[in-house]
PQR file of N, CA, C, O and H, with PARSE charges and radii, in Angstrom:
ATOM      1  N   UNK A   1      91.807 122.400  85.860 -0.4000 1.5000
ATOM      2  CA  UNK A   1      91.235 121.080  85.991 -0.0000 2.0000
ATOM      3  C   UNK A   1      92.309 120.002  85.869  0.5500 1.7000
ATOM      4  O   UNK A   1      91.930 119.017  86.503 -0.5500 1.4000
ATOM      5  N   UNK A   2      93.468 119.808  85.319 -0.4000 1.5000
ATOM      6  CA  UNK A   2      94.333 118.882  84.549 -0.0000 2.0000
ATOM      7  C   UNK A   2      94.782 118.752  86.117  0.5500 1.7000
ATOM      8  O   UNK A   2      94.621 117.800  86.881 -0.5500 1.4000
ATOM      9  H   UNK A   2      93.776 120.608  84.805  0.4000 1.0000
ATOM     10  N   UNK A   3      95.561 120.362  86.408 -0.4000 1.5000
ATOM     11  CA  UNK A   3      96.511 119.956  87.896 -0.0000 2.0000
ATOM     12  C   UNK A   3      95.899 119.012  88.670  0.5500 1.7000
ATOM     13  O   UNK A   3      96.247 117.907  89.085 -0.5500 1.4000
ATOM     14  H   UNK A   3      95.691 121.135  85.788  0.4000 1.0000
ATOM     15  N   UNK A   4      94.514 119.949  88.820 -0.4000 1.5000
ATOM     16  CA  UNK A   4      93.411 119.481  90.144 -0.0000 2.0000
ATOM     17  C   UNK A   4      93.460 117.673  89.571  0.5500 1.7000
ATOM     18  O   UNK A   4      93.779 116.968  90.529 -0.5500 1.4000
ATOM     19  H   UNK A   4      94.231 120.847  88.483  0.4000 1.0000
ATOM     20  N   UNK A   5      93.270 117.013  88.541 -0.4000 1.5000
ATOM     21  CA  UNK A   5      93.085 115.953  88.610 -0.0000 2.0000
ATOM     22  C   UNK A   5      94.399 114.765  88.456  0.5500 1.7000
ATOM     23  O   UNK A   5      94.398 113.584  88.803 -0.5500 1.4000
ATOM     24  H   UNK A   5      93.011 117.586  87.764  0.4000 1.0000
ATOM     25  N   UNK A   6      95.362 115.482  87.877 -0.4000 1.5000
ATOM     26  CA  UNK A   6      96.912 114.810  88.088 -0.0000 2.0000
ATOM     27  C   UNK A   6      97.150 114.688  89.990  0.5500 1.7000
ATOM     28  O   UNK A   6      97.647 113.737  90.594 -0.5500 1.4000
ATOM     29  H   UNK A   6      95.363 116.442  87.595  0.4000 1.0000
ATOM     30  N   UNK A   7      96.665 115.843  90.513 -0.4000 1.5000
ATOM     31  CA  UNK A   7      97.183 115.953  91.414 -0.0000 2.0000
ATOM     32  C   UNK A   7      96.836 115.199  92.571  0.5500 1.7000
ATOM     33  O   UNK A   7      97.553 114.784  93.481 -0.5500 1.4000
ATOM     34  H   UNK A   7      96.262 116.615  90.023  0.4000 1.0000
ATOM     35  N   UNK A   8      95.485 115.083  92.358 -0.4000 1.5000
ATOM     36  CA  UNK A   8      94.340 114.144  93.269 -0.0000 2.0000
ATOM     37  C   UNK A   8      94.538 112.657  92.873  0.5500 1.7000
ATOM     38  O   UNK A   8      94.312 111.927  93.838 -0.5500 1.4000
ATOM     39  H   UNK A   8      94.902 115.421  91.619  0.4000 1.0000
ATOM     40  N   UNK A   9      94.829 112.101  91.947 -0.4000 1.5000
ATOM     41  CA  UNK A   9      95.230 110.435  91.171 -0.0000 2.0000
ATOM     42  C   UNK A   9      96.569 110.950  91.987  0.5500 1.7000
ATOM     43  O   UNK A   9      96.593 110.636  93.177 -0.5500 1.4000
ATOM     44  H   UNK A   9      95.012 112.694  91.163  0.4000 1.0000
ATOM     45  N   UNK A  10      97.655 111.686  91.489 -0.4000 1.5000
ATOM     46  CA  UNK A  10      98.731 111.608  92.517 -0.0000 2.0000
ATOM     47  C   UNK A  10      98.937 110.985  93.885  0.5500 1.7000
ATOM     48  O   UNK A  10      99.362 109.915  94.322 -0.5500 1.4000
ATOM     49  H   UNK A  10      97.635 111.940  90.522  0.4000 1.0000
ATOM     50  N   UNK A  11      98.364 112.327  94.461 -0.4000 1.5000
ATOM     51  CA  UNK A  11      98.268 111.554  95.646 -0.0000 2.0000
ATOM     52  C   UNK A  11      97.872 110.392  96.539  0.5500 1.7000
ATOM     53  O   UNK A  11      98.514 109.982  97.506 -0.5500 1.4000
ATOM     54  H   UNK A  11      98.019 113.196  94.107  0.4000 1.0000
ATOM     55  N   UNK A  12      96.322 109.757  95.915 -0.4000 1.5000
ATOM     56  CA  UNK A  12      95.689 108.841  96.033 -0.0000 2.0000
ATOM     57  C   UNK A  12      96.794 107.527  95.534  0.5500 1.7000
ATOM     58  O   UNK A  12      97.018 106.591  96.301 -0.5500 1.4000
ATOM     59  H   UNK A  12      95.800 110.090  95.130  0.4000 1.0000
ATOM     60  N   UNK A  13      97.336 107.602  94.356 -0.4000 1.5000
ATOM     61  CA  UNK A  13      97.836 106.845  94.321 -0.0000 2.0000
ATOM     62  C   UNK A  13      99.828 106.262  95.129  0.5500 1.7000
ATOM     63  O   UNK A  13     100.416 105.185  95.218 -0.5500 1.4000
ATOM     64  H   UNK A  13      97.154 108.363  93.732  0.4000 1.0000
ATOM     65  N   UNK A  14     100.217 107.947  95.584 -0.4000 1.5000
ATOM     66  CA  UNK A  14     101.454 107.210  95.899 -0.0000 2.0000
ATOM     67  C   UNK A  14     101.156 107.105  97.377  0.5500 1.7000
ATOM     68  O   UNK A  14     101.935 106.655  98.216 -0.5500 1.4000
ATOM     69  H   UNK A  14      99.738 108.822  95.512  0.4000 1.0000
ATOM     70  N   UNK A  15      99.858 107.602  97.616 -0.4000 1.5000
ATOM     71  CA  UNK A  15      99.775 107.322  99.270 -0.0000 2.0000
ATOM     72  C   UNK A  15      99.423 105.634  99.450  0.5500 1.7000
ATOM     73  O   UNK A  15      99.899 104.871 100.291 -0.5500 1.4000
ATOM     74  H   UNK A  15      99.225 107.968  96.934  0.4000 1.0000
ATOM     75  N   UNK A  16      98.696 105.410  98.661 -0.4000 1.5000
ATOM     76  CA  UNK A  16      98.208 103.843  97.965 -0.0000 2.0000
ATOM     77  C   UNK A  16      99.799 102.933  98.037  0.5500 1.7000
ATOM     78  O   UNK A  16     100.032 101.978  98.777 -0.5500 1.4000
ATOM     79  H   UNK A  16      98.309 106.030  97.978  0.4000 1.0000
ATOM     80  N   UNK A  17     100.582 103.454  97.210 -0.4000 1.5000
ATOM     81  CA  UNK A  17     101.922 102.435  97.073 -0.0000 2.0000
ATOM     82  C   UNK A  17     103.090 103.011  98.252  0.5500 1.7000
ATOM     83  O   UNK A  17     104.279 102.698  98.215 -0.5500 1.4000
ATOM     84  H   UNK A  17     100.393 104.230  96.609  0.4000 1.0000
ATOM     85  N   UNK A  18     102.639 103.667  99.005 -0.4000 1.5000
ATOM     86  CA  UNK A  18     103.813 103.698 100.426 -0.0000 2.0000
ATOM     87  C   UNK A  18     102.898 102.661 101.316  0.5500 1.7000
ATOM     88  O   UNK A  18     103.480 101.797 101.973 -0.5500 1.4000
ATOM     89  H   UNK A  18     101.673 103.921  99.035  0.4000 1.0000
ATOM     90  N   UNK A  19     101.727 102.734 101.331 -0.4000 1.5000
ATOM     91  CA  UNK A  19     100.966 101.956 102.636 -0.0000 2.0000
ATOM     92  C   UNK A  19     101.422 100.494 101.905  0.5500 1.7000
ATOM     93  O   UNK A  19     101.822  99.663 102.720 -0.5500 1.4000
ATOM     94  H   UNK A  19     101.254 103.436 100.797  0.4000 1.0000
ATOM     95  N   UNK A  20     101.422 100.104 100.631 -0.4000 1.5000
ATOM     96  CA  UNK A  20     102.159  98.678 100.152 -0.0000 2.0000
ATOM     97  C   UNK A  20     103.334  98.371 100.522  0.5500 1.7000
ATOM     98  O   UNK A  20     103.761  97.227 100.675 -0.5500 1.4000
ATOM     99  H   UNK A  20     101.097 100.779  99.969  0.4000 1.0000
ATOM    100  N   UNK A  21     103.957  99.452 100.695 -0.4000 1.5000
ATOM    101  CA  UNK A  21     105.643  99.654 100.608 -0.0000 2.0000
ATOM    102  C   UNK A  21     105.944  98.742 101.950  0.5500 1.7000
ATOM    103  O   UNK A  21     106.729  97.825 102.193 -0.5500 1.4000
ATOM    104  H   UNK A  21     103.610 100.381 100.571  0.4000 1.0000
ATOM    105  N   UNK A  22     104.983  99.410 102.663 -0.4000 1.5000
ATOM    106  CA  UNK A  22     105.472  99.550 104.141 -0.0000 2.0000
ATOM    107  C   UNK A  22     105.127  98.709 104.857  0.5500 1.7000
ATOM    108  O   UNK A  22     105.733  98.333 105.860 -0.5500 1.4000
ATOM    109  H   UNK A  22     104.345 100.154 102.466  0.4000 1.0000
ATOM    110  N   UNK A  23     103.848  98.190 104.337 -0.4000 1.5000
ATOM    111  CA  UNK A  23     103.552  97.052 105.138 -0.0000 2.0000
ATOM    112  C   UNK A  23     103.959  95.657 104.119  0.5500 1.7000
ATOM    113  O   UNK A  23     103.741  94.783 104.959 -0.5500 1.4000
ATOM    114  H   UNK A  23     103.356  98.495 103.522  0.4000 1.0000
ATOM    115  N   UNK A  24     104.204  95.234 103.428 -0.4000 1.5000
ATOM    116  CA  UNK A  24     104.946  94.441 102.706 -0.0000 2.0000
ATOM    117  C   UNK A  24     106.779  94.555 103.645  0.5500 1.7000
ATOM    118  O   UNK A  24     107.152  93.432 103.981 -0.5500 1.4000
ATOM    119  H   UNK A  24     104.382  95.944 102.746  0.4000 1.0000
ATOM    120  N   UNK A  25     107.669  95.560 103.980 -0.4000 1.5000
ATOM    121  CA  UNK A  25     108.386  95.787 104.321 -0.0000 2.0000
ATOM    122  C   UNK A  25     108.336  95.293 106.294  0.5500 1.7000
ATOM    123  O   UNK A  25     109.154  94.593 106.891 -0.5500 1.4000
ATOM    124  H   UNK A  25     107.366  96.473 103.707  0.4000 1.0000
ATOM    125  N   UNK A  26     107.415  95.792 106.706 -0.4000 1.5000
ATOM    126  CA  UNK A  26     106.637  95.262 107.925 -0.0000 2.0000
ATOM    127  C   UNK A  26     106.415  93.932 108.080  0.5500 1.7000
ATOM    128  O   UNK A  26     106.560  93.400 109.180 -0.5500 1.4000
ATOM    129  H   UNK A  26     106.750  96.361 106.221  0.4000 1.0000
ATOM    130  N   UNK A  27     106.013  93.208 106.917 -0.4000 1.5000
ATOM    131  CA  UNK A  27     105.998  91.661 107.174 -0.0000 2.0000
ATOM    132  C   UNK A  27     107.586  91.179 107.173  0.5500 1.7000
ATOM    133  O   UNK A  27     107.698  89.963 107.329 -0.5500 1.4000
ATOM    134  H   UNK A  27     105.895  93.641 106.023  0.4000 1.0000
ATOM    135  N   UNK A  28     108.590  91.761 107.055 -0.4000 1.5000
ATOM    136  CA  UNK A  28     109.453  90.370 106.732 -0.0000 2.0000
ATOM    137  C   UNK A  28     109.555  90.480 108.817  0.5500 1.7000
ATOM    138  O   UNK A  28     109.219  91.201 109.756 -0.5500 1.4000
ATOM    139  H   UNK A  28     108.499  92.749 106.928  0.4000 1.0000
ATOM    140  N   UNK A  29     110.189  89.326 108.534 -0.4000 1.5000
ATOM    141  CA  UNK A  29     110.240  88.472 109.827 -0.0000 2.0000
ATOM    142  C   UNK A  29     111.481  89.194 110.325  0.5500 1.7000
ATOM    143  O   UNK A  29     111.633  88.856 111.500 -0.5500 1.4000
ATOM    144  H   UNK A  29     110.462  88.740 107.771  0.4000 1.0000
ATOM    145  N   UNK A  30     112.463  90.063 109.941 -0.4000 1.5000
ATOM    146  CA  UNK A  30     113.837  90.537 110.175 -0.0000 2.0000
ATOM    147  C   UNK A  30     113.247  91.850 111.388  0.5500 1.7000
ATOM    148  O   UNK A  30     113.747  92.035 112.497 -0.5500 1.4000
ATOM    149  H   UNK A  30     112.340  90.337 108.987  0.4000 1.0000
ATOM    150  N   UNK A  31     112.058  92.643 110.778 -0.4000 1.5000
ATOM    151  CA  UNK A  31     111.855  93.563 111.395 -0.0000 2.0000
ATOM    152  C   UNK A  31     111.364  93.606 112.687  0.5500 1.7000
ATOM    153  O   UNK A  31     110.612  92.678 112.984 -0.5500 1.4000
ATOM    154  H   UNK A  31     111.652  92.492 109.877  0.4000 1.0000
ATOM    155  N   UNK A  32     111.648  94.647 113.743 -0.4000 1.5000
ATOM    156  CA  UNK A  32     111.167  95.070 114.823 -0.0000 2.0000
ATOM    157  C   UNK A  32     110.202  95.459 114.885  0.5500 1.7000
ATOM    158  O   UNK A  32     109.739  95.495 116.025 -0.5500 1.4000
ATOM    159  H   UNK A  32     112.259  95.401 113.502  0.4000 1.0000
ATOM    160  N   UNK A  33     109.188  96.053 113.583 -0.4000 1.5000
ATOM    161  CA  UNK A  33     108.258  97.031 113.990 -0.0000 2.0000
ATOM    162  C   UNK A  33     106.602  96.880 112.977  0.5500 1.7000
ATOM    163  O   UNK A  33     106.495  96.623 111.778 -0.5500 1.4000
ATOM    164  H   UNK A  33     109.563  96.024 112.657  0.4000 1.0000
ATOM    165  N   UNK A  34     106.195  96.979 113.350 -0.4000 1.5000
ATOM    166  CA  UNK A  34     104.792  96.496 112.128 -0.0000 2.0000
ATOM    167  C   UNK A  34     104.563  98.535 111.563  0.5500 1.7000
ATOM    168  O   UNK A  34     104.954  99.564 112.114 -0.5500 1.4000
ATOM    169  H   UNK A  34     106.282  97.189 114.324  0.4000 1.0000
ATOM    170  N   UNK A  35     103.915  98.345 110.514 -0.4000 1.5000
ATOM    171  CA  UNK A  35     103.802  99.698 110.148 -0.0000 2.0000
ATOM    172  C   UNK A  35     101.725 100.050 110.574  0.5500 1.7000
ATOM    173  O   UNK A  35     100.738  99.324 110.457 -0.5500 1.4000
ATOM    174  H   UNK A  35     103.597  97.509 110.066  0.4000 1.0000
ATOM    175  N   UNK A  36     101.875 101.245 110.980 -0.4000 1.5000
ATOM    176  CA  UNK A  36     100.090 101.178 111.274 -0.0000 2.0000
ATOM    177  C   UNK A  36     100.561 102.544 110.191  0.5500 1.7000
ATOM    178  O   UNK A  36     101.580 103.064 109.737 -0.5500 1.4000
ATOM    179  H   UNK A  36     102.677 101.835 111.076  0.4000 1.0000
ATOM    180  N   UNK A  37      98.686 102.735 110.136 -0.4000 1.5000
ATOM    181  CA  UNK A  37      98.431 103.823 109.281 -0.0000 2.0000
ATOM    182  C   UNK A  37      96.962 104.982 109.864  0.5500 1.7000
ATOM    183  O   UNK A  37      95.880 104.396 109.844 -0.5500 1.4000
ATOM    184  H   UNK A  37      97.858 102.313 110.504  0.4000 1.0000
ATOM    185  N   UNK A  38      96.925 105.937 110.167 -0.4000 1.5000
ATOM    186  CA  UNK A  38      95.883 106.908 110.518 -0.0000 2.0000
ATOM    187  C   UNK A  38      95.242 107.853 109.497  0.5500 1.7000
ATOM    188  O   UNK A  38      95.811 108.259 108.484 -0.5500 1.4000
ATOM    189  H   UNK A  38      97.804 106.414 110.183  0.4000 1.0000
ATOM    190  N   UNK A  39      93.902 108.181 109.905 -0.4000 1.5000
ATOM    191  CA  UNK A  39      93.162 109.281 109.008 -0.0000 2.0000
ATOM    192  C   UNK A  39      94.483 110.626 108.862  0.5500 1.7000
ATOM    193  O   UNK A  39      94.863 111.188 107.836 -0.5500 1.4000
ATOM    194  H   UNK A  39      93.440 107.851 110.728  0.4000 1.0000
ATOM    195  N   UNK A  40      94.808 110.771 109.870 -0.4000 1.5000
ATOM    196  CA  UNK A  40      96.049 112.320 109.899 -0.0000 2.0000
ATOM    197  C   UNK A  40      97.068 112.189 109.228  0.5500 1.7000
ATOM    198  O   UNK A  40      97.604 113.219 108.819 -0.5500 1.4000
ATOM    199  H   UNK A  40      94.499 110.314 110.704  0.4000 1.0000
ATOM    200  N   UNK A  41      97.633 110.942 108.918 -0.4000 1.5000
ATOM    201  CA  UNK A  41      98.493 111.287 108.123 -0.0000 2.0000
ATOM    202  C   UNK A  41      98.226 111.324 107.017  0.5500 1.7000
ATOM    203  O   UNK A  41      98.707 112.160 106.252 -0.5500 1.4000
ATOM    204  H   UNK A  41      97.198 110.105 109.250  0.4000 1.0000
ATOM    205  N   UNK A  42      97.099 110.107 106.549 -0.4000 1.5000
ATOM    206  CA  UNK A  42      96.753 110.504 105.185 -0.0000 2.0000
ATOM    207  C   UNK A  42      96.414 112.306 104.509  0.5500 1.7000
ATOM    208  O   UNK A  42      96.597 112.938 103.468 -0.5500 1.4000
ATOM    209  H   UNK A  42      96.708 109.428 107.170  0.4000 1.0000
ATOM    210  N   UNK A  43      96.005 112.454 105.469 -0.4000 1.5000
ATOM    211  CA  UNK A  43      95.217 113.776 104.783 -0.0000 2.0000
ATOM    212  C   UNK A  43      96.197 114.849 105.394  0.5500 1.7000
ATOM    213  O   UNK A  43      95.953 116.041 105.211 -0.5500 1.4000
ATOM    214  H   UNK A  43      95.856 111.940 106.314  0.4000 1.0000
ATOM    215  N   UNK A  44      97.316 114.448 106.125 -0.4000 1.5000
ATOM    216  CA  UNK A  44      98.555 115.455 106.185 -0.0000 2.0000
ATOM    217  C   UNK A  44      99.044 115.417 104.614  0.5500 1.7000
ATOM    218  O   UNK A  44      99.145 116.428 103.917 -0.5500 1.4000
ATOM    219  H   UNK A  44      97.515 113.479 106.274  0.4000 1.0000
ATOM    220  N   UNK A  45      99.343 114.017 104.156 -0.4000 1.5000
ATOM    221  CA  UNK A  45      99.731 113.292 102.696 -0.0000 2.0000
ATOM    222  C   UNK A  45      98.855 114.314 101.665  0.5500 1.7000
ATOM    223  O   UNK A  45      99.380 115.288 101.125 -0.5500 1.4000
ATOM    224  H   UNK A  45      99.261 113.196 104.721  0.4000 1.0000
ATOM    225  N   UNK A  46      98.038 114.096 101.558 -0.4000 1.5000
ATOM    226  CA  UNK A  46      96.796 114.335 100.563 -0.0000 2.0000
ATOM    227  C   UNK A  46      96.847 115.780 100.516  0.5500 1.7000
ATOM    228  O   UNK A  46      96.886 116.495  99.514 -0.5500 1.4000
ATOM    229  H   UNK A  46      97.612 113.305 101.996  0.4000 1.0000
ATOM    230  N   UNK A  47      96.843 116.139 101.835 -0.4000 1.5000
ATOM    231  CA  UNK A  47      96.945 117.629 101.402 -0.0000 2.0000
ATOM    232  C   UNK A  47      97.649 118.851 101.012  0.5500 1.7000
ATOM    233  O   UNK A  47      97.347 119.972 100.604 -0.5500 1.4000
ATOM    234  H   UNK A  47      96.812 115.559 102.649  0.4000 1.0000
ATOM    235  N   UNK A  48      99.052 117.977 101.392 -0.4000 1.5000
ATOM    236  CA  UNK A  48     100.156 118.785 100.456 -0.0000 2.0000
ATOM    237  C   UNK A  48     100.923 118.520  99.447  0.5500 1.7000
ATOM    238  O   UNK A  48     101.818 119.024  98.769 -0.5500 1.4000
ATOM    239  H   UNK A  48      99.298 117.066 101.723  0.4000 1.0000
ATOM    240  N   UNK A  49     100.252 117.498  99.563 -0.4000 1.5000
ATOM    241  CA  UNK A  49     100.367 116.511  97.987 -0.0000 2.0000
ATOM    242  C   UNK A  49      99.321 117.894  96.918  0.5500 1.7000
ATOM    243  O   UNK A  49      99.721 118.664  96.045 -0.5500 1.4000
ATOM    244  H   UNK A  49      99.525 117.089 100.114  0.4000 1.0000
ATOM    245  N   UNK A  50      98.353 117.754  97.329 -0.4000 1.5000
ATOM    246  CA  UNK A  50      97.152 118.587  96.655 -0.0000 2.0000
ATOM    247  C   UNK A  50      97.394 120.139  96.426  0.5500 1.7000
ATOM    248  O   UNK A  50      97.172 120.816  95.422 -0.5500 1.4000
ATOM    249  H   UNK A  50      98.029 117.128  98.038  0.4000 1.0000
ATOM    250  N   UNK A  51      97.931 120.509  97.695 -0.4000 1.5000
ATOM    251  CA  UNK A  51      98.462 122.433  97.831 -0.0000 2.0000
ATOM    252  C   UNK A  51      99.870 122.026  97.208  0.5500 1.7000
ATOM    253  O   UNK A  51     100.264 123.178  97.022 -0.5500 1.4000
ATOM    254  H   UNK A  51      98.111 119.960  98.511  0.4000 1.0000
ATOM    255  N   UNK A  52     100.326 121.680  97.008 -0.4000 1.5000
ATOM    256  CA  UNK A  52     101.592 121.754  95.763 -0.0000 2.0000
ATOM    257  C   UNK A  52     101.460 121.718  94.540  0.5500 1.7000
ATOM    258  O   UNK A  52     101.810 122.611  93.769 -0.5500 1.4000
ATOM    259  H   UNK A  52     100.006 120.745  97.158  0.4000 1.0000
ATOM    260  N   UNK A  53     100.741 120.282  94.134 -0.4000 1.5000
ATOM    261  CA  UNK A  53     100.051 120.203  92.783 -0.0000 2.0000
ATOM    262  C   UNK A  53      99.300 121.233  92.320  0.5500 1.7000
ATOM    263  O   UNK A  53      98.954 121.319  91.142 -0.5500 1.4000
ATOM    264  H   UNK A  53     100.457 119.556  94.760  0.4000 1.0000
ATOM    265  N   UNK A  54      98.989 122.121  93.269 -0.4000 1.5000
ATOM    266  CA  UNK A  54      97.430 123.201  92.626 -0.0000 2.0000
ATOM    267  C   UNK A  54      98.269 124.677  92.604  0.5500 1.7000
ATOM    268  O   UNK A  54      97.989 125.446  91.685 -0.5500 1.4000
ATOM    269  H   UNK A  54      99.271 122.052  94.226  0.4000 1.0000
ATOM    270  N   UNK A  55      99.204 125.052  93.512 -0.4000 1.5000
ATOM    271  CA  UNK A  55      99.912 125.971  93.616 -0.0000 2.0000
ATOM    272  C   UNK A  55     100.806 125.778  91.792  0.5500 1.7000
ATOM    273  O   UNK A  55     100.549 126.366  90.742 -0.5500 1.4000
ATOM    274  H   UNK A  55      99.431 124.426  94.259  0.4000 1.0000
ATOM    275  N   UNK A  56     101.294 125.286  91.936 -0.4000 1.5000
ATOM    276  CA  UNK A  56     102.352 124.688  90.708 -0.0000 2.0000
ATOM    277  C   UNK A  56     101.877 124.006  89.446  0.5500 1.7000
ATOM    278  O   UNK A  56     102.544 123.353  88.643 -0.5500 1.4000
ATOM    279  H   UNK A  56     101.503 124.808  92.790  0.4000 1.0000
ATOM    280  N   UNK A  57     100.035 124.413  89.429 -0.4000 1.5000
ATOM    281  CA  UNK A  57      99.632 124.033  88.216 -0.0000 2.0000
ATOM    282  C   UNK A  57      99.036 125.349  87.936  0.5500 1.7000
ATOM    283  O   UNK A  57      98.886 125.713  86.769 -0.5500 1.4000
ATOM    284  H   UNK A  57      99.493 124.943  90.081  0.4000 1.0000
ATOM    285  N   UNK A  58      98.756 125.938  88.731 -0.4000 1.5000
ATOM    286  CA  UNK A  58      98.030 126.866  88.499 -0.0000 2.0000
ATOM    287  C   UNK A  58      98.827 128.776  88.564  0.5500 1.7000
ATOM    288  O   UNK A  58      98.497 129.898  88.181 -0.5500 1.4000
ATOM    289  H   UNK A  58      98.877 125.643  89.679  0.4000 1.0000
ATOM    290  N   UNK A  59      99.377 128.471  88.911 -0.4000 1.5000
ATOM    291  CA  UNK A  59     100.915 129.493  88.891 -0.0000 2.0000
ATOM    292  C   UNK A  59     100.910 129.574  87.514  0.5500 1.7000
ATOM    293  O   UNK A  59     100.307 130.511  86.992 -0.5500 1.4000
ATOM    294  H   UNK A  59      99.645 127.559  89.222  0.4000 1.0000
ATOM    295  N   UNK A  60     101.673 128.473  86.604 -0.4000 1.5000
ATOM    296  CA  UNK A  60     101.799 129.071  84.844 -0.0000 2.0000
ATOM    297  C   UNK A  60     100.891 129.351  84.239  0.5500 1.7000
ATOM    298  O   UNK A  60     100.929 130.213  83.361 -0.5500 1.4000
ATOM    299  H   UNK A  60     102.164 127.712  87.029  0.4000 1.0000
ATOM    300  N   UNK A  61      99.353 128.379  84.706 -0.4000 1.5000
ATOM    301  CA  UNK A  61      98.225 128.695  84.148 -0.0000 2.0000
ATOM    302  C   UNK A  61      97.848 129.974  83.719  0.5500 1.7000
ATOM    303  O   UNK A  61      97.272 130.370  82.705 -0.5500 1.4000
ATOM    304  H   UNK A  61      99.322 127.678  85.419  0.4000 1.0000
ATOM    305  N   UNK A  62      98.342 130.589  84.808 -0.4000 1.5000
ATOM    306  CA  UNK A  62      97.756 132.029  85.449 -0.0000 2.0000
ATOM    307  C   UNK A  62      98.376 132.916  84.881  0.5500 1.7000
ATOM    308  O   UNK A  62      97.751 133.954  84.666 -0.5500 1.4000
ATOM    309  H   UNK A  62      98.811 130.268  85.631  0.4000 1.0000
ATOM    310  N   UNK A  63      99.766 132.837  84.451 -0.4000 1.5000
ATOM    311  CA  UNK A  63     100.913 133.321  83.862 -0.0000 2.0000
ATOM    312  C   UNK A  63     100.485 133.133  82.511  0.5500 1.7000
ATOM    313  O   UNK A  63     100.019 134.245  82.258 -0.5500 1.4000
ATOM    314  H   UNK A  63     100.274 131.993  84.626  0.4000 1.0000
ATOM    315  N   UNK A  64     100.405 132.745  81.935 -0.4000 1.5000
ATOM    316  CA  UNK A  64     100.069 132.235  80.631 -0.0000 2.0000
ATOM    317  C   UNK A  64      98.570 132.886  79.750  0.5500 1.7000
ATOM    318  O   UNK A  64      98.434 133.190  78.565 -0.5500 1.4000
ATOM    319  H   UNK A  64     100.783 131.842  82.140  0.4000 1.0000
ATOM    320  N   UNK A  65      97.722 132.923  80.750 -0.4000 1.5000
ATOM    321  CA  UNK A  65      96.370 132.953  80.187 -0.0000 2.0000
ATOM    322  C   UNK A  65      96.374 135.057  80.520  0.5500 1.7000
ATOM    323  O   UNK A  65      95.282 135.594  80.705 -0.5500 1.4000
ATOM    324  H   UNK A  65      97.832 132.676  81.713  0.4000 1.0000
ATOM    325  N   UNK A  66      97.229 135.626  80.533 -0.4000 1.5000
ATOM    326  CA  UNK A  66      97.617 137.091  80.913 -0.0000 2.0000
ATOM    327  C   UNK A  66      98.386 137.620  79.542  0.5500 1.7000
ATOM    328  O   UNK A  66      98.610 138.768  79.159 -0.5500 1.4000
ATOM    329  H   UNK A  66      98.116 135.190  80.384  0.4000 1.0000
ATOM    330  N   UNK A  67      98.734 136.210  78.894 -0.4000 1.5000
ATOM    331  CA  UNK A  67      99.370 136.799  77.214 -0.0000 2.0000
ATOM    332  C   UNK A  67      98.864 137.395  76.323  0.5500 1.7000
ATOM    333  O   UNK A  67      97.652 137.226  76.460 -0.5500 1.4000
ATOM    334  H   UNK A  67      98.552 135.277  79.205  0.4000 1.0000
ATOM    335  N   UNK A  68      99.029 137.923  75.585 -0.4000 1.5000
ATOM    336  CA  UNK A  68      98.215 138.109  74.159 -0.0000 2.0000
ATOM    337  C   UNK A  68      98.647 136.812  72.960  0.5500 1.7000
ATOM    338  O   UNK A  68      99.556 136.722  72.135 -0.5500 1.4000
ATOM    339  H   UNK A  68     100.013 138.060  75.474  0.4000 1.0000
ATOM    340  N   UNK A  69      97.582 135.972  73.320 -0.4000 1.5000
ATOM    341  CA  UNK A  69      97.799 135.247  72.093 -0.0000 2.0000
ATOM    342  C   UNK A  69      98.335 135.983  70.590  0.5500 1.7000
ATOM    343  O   UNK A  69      99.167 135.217  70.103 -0.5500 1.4000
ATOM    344  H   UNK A  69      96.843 136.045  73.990  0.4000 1.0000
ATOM    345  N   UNK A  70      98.253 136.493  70.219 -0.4000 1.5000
ATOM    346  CA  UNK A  70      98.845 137.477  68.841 -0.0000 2.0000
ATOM    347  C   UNK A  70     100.260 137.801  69.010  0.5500 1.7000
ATOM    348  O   UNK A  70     100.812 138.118  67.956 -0.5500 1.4000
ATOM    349  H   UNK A  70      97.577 137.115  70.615  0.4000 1.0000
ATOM    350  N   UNK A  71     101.029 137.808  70.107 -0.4000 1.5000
ATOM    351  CA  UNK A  71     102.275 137.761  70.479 -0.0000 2.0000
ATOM    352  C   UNK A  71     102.753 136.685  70.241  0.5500 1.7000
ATOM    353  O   UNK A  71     103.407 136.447  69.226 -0.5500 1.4000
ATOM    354  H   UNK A  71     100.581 137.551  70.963  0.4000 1.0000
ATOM    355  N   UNK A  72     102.419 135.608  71.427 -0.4000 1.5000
ATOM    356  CA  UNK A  72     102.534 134.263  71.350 -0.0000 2.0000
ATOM    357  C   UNK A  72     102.871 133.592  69.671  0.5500 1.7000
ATOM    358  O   UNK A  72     103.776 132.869  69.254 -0.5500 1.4000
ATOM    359  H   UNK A  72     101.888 135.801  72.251  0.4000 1.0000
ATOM    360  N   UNK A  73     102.197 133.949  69.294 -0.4000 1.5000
ATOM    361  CA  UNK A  73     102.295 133.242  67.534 -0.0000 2.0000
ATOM    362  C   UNK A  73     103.010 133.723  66.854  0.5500 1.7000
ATOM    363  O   UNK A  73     103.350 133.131  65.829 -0.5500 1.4000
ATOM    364  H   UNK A  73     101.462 134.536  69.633  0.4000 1.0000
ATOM    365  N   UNK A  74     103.437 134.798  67.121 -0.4000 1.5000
ATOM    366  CA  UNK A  74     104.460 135.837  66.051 -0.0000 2.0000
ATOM    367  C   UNK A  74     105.905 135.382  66.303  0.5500 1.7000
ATOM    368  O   UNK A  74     106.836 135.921  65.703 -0.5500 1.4000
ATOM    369  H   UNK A  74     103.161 135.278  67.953  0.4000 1.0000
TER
END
């Protein structure tokens, strides 16, 4: 649950502060190019934002919960 929800605020949020980035960066008057934004990339974003976070939270999880606590403490 922790990954799944670090991982989902993750993404939501740095996909949140590149679309600021970029279009803040897009307004100055120097540039050639305006920045647009699509459903595909987001959820290109989101979703390996998400299959990384869940792979790599859940990997030690998995590793971990295979111990014998009674080891662990000794």
């Amino acid at each position: 649950m922790e990954s799944a929800t670090l991982t989902i605020l993750g993404g939501l949020i740095g996909y949140g502060l590149g679309v600021l980035l970029a279009l803040g960066v897009s307004a100055l008057p120097v540039m050639p190019f305006h920045a647009s934004f699509s459903f595909g990339g987001f959820s290109l974003a989101f979703g390996v934002s998400t299959v990384v976070g869940l792979v790599f939270g859940v990997m030690p999880a998995n590793a971990a919960s295979r111990k014998d606590l009674i080891e662990i403490i000794r």
